[in-house]
N, C-alpha and C positions, 0 to 999 in steps of 0.2 A: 817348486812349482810356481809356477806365474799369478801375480798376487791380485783377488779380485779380479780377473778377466774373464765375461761372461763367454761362453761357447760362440760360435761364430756360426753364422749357417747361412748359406748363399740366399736366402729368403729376405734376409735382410740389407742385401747390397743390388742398390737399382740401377740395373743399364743406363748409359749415358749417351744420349740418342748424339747418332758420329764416331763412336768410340767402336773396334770388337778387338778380342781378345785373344789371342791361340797360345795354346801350351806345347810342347813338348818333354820326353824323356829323354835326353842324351848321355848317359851315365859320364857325366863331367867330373865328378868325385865320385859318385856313388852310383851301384843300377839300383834301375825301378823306384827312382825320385825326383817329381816336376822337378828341370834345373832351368827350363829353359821359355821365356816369355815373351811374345812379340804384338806391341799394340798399335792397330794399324788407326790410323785418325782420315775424317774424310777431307775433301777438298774444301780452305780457308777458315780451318784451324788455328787459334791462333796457341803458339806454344812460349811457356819463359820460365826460368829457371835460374836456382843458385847452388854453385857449387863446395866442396868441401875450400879451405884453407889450407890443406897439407903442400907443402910447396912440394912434397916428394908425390903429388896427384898422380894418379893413375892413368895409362894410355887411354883407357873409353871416356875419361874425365875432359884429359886434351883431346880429342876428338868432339865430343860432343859441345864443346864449349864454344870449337870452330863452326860446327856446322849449324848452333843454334840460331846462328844469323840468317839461316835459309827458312825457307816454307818448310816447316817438320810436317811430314807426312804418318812418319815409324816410328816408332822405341823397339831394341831389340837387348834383351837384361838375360844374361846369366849368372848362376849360381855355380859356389865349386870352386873359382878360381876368380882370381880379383884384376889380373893381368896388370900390376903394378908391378914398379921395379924391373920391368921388364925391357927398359929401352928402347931403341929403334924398332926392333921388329914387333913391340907392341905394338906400337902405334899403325906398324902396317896390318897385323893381325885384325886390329879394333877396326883400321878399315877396308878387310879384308870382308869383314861380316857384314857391315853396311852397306858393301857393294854387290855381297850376294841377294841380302834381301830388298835391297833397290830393285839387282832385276828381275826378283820373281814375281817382284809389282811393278814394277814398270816405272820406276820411279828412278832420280836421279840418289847416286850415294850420300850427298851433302843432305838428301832430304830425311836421312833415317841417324839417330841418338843412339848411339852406343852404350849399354852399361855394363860391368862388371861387380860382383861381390864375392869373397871367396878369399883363399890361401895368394898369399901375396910372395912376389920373385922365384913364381911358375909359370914357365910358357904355357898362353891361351891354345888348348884342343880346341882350336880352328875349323880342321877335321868333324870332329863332333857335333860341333855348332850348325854346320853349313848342314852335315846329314841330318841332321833334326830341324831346320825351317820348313822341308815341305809340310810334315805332319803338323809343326805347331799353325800353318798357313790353311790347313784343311779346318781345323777342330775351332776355326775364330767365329766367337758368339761373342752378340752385347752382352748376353747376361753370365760372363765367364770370369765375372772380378773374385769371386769365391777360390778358384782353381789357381787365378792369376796370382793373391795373396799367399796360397803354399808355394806355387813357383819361384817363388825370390825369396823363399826363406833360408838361411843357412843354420846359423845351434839356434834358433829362435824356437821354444818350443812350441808356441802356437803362432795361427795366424793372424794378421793385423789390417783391419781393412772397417771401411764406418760409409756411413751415407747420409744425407741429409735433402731436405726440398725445403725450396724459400718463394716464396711468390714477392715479384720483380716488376711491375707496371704491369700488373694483371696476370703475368704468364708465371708459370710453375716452370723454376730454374733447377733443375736436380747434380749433384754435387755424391760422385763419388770415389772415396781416395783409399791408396794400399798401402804399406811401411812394412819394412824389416829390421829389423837390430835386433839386438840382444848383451854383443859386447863393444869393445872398441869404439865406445859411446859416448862422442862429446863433440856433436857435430857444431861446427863455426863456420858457418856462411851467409854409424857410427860405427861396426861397416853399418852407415845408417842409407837409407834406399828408400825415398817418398815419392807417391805418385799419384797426384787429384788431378780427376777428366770431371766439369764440368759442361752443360750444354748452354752457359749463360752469352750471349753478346759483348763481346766486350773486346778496343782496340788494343792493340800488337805495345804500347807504352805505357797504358793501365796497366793492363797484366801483369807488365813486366815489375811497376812499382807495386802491384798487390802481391805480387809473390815475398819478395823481400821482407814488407811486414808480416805476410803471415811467417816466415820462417822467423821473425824474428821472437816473436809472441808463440812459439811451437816447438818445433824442432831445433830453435838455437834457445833453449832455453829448460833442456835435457842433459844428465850427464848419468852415467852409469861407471866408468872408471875412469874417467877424464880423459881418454885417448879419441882423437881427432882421425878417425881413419883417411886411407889415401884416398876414396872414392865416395866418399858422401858426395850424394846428389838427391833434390828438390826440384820437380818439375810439376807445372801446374797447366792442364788444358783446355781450352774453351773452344766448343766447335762453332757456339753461335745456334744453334739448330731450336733454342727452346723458344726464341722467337718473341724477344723483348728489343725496345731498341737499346743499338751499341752505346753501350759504357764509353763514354769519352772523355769525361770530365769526372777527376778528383772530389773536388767538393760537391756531389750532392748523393741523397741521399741512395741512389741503384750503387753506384760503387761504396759505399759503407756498408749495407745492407749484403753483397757479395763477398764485401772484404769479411764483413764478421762471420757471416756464413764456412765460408772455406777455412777461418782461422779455427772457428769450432771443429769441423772436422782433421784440420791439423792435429792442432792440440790434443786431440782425441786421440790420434795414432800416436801420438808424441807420446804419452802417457802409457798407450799399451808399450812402447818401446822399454821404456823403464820397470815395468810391472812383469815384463818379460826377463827382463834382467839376468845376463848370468848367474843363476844361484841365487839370486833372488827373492826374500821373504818378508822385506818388508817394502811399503810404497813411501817415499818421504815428502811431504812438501815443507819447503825452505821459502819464504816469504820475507820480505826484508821492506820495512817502510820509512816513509818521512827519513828519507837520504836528499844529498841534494840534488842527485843526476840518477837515471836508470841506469848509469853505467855504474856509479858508484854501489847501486845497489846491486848491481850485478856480480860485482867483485865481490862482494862477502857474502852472496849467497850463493857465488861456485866455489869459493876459500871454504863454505862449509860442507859445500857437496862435495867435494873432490879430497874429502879429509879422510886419511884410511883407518885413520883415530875414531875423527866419528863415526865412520860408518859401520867398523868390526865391533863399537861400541854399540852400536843400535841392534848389530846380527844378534850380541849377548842380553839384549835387552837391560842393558846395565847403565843406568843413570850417571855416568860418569860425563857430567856436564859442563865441567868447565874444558873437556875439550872443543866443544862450542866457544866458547869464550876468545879460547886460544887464537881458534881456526879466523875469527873475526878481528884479533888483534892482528894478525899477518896479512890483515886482505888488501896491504898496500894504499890504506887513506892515511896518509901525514900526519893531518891534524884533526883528526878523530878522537872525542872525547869518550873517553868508554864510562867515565860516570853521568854519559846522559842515555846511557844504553839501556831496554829492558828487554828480558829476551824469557821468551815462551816456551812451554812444550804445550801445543794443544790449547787449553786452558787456563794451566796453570803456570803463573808467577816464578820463573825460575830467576833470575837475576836482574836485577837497578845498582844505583851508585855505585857499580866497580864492583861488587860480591851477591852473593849468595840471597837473596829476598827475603826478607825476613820472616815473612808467612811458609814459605818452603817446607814442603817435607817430603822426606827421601821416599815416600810410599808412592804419593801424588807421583811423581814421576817414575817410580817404577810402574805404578798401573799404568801410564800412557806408552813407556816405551817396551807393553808388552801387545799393544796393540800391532792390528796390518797394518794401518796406515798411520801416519802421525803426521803432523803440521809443524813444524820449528819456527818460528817467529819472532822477526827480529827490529825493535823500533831505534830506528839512531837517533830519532827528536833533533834534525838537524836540516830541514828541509822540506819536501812534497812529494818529492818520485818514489814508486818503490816499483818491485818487479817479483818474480814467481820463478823457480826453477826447479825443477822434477828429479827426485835421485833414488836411489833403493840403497840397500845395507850391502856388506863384504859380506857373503859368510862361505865355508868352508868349498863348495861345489865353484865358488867363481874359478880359484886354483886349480881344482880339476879339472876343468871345463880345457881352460886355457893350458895348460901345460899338455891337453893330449888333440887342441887341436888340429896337428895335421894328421895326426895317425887316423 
C-alpha cells in the first residue's frame, strides 16, 4: 500500500480559472476505467514544458515537443497504451488524435499536446481515442481535476494531485497540479506524467525557465527503480486570468514567489509518486551535503537510491549499512575522501573516518530502519551544495507488479 498518502477528495483541488477538464471511458486496456483526458486552456495561455531524456521517446513526446512552439490551446493524455516504439505510424496516430480534437474545437492541430502512458511497442487504438473525445468534450468542468488525476493513472494505486493559493501583488494566484507514476521511475529532464495549470501572469520565457527549475528540485529528483521511461513529460500552465501584472523579469521577488509556489506543489506530487511506488513500504529520503557541486551531490545520492542492495535492504528492514557505504564509494567522484565522510540514519551516527562510528549500535539502526519513512544522510565535508532525492524500498510485490504487466 502507498506509504503515508492522505485520501484525496476533489474538495481539496481548486479550479484554475481558464483551465476545464473532460474525461472519458474508452476501454483502451481495460472497460469501465477513466483512460482518457482532455484539457482544454483558454485564449493566451501561456504553456512550457520538459521532456523525458530516453532518446528511444515516444511518438506523443516527438509530437508534442514540435508543436509546443505553437499557442497550446489542448492536452489530450491517454492511459493503456504508451504508443512508443511504435514508428512511423506513431507519429501519425499521435497526430491523428490532435487533429481530431483540434476540429472539434475549432482549433488548429499544432495547437493540442499529445500524450501517452501505457504498454509500450503497441499500436495506438486510435479508433478508441477518436470515439471517446465527444464525451470526454461534453463532461469538461473547472472543478474536474479530481476525475482528471484517476484518468492518467495506470498501476498507480492512488491518485496524485495537490493545490495551493499564493497572493502575488495583491491578487490570489491559484496553482493546481496532477502526477502519475508508480514504476519506471527515474524521470531526467516515470512512465512519469505531470501537469500544473496555474491562473498566475507570467511571459511565454519565464515560464519556460521556471519550469525547468521546478522539475529540477521535483520531479528530476525522484527515483523508484531507476528506469527513465520513454515518455516522461512535465508541463506547466498559466492562463494569466488571476489578474496580477505579467511576470517578466527573473530577478524579483513575483517570479520567486511563483517559482517556489509551483516547486511546492511539484515536489508534493514528486513525493506521492515515490510513496506510490511499486510495492512500496517504505518512503526514503537521501540527503547528501557540503559536496562541492549539486551535481556531485547528486550522484551519490541516486548511487544510493538506485542501489537494489539498499533498497531490498531497507524492504527487510535490516541494518545492513555498509551497503550505503558501498553505494557511495561507486558514485563516480575521483578524488573523494571517504574518511571525511559521516553518514546518518535519521539521527543516529552511523559512520566517520572510513568505518563504523564508534558510538553505533546495531539496535539504534534497527529501530530507524523499521520505520515508514527514514532520512539517509550524507555529509562529504568537501564543499557547500547539497541536494535531496526521493526513493522507496524493493520489496516482493515490485516483481509482481512488473513481470504481469501486460497481462
Amino acid at each position: 500500500m502507498p506509504v503515508n498518502i492522505s485520501p484525496l477528495t476533489a474538495e481539496q483541488l481548486l479550479p484554475v480559472a481558464g483551465v476545464t477538464l473532460g474525461i472519458a471511458e474508452t476501454g483502451i486496456k481495460k472497460a469501465n476505467r477513466k483512460d482518457l483526458l482532455v484539457m482544454v486552456l483558454d485564449e493566451g495561455t501561456r504553456v512550457a514544458g520538459v521532456f523525458t531524456q530516453n532518446r528511444f521517446c515516444a511518438a506523443p513526446v516527438i509530437v508534442a515537443k514540435r508543436h509546443l512552439a505553437q499557442l497550446v490551446r489542448a492536452l489530450i493524455i491517454n492511459t493503456g497504451n504508451a504508443n512508443a516504439g511504435t514508428g512511423e505510424s506513431g507519429i501519425l496516430n499521435a497526430q491523428m488524435t490532435c487533429a481530431t480534437l483540434a476540429r472539434l474545437l475549432g482549433l488548429a492541430p499544432q495547437q493540442v499536446l499529445p500524450f501517452s502512458t501505457g504498454v509500450i511497442m503497441e499500436p495506438l487504438p486510435v479508433d478508441r481515442i477518436i470515439q471517446g473525445l465527444p464525451a470526454a468534450l461534453e463532461n469538461r468542468r473547472t472543478n474536474n481535476w479530481f476525475d482528471a488525476a484517476h484518468a492518467i493513472m495506470t498501476t498507480d494505486i492512488v491518485p496524485k494531485a495537490a493545490s495551493k493559493q499564493v497572493q502575488i501583488k495583491g491578487k490570489t494566484v491559484t496553482i493546481t497540479g496532477i502526477s502519475k507514476g508508480s514504476g519506471m521511475i527515474r524521470p531526467n529532464m516515470a512512465t512519469m506524467l505531470g501537469y500544473i495549470a496555474t491562473d498566475a501572469a507570467i511571459s511565454q520565457p519565464m515560464l519556460q525557465k521556471l519550469v525547468q527549475h521546478v522539475a529540477d528540485r521535483s520531479f528530476n529528483r525522484i527515483t523508484v527503480d531507476g528506469d527513465t521511461s520513454t515518455n516522461d513529460a512535465f508541463i506547466v500552465m498559466a492562463t494569466g486570468k488571476a489578474g496580477n501584472p505579467e511576470i517578466v523579469n527573473p530577478h524579483t521577488e513575483e517570479f520567486c514567489q511563483l517559482q517556489d509556489a509551483i516547486t511546492t506543489v511539484a515536489a508534493e506530487l514528486a513525493k506521492m509518486i515515490v510513496r506510490d511506488g511499486e510495492g512500496a513500504t517504505k518512503f526514503i529520503t537521501v540527503q547528501v551535503e557540503d559536496g562541492q557541486s549539486r551535481d556531485e551531490c547528486a550522484r551519490v545520492a541516486y548511487a544510493i537510491a538506485h542501489s537494489p542492495l539498499v533498497k531490498t535492504a531497507f524492504f527487510a528492514s535490516d541494518p545492513n549499512l555498509g551497503r550505503i557505504l558501498a553505494a557511495i564509494g561507486y558514485a563516480d567522484i575521483d578524488d573523494l575522501d571517504v574518511d571525511d565522510i559521516q553518514l546518518y540514519l535519521d539521527d543516529v551516527l552511523v559512520a566517520e573516518k572510513g568505518g563504523r562510528a564508534g558510538n553505533y549500535r546495531e539496535e539504534d539502526g534497527q529501530r530507524v530502519m523499521h520505520q515508514a519513512e527514514i532520512t539517509i544522510r550524507v555529509v562529504l565535508n568537501r564543499g557547500t551544495a547539497s541536494t535531496t532525492v526521493w526513493t522507496c524500498d524493493f520489496s516482493y510485490d515490485y516483481v509482481k507488479i512488473n513481470a504481469s504487466y501486460r497481462s
